[in-house]
N, C-alpha and C positions, 0 to 999 in steps of 0.2 A: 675424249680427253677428261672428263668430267670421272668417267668411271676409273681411267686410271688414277686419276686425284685423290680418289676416294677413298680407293687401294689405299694408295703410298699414306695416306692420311692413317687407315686404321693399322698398316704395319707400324707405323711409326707408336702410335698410339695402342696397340693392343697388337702383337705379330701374330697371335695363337687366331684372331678374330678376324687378321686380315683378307682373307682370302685364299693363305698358303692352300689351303685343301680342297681348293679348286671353286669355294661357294664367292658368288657376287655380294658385294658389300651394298648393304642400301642407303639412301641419303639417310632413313631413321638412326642406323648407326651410327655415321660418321656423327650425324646431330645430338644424340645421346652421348660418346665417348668426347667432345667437344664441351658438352655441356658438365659434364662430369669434370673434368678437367680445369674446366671455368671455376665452378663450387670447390672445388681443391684447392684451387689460387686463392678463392676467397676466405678458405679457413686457413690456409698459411699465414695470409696476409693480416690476419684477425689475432692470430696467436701467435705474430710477431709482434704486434702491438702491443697486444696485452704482456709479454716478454720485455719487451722495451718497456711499458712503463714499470714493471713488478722490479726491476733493473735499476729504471729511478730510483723509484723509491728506496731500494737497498743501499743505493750510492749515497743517500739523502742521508737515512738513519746512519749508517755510518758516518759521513762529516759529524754528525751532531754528537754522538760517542768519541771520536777522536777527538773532538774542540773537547766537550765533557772531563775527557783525560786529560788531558791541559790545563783547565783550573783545577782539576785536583794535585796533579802533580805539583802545580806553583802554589797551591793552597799548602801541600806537606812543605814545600823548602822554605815558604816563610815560616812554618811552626818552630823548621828545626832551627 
């Protein structure tokens, strides 16, 4: 059972590595394409952060231009 897991683990995860060509998959690999997989998650999750806040901040500087535009605008209609 173990080894068919393995299998379905690395087709799942890599097809060309899972075994289609008849080689037995070993726990090193399924633990290395696992692991690999893990550190992918974690620079996703890294450089969605940093996306979300670069995000903020752009929604931020913009409120502050859009108010900005405001008092200029009511700055001109009282001139005129």
């Amino acid at each position: 059972q173990l080894e068919a897991f393995k299998t379905r683990v690395m087709q799942v995860c890599s097809p060309s590595a899972a075994g289609s060509t008849g080689k037995s998959v070993t726990e090193q690999q399924v633990i290395e394409k696992v692991r690999q997989i893990s550190d992918e998650n974690q620079q996703s999750h890294e450089r969605e952060k940093s996306l979300q806040k670069e995000l903020s901040s752009r929604v931020t500087k913009e409120k502050e231009v859009s108010a900005n535009i405001e008092v200029f605008k009511n700055s001109l209609q009282k001139l005129q």
